[in-house]
DRENDO-776813 format. One record per atom (N, C-alpha, C): z, x, y. Coordinates in steps of 0.02 Angstrom, whole numbers, padded with zeros to 5 digits, always signed. Atoms other than C-alpha are relative to their C-alpha. Layout:
<atoms>
ZXY ...
</atoms>
This chain:
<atoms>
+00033-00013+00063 -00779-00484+01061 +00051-00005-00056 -00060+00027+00059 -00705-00543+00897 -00035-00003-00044 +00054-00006+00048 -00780-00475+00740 +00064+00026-00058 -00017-00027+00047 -00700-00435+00576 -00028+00011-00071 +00013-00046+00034 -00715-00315+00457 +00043+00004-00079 -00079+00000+00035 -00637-00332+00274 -00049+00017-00062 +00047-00015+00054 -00671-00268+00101 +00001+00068-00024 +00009-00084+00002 -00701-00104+00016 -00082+00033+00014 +00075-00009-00025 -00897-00119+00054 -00016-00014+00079 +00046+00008-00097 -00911-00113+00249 -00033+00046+00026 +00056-00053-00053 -01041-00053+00334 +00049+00047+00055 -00020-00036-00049 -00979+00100+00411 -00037+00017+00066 +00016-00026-00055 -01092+00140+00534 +00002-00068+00036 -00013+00044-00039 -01090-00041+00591 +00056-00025+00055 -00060-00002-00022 -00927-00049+00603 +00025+00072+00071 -00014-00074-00028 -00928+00131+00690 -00039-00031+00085 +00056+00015-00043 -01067+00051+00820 +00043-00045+00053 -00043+00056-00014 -00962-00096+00859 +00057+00029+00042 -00069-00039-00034 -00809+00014+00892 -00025+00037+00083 +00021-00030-00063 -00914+00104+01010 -00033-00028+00047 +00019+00050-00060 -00989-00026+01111 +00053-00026+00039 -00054+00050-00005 -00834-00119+01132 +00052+00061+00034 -00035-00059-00037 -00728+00060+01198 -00047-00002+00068 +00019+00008-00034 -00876+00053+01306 -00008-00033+00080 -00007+00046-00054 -00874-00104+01392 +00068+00021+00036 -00059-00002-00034 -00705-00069+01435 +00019+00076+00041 -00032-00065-00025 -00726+00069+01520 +00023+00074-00008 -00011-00071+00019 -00704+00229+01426 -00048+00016-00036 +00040-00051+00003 -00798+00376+01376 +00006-00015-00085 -00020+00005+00073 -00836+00349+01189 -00083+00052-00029 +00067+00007+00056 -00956+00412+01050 +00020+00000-00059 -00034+00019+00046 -00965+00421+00880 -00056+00041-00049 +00043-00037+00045 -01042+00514+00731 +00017-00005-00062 -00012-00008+00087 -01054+00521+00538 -00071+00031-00047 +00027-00042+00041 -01122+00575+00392 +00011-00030-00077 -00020+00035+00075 -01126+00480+00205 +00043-00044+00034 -00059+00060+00003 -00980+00371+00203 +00067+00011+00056 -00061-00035-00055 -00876+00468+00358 -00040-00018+00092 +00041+00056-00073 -00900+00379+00541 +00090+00027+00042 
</atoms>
């Protein structure tokens, strides 16, 4: 997976989603949570 992320407008939770799929596949225990603009 090969995705980037750049800018001062990124979708956080996307980005947050992404992170946590991708910890996933590989094998470890992930999650992930937020709130406004905090992920």
């Amino acid at each position: 997976m090969q995705k980037t992320f750049q800018g001062v407008n990124v979708n956080l939770q996307l980005l947050a989603q992404n992170l946590y799929q991708w910890f996933i596949s590989k094998g470890y225990q992930a999650q992930f949570y937020g709130a406004g603009n905090y992920y």
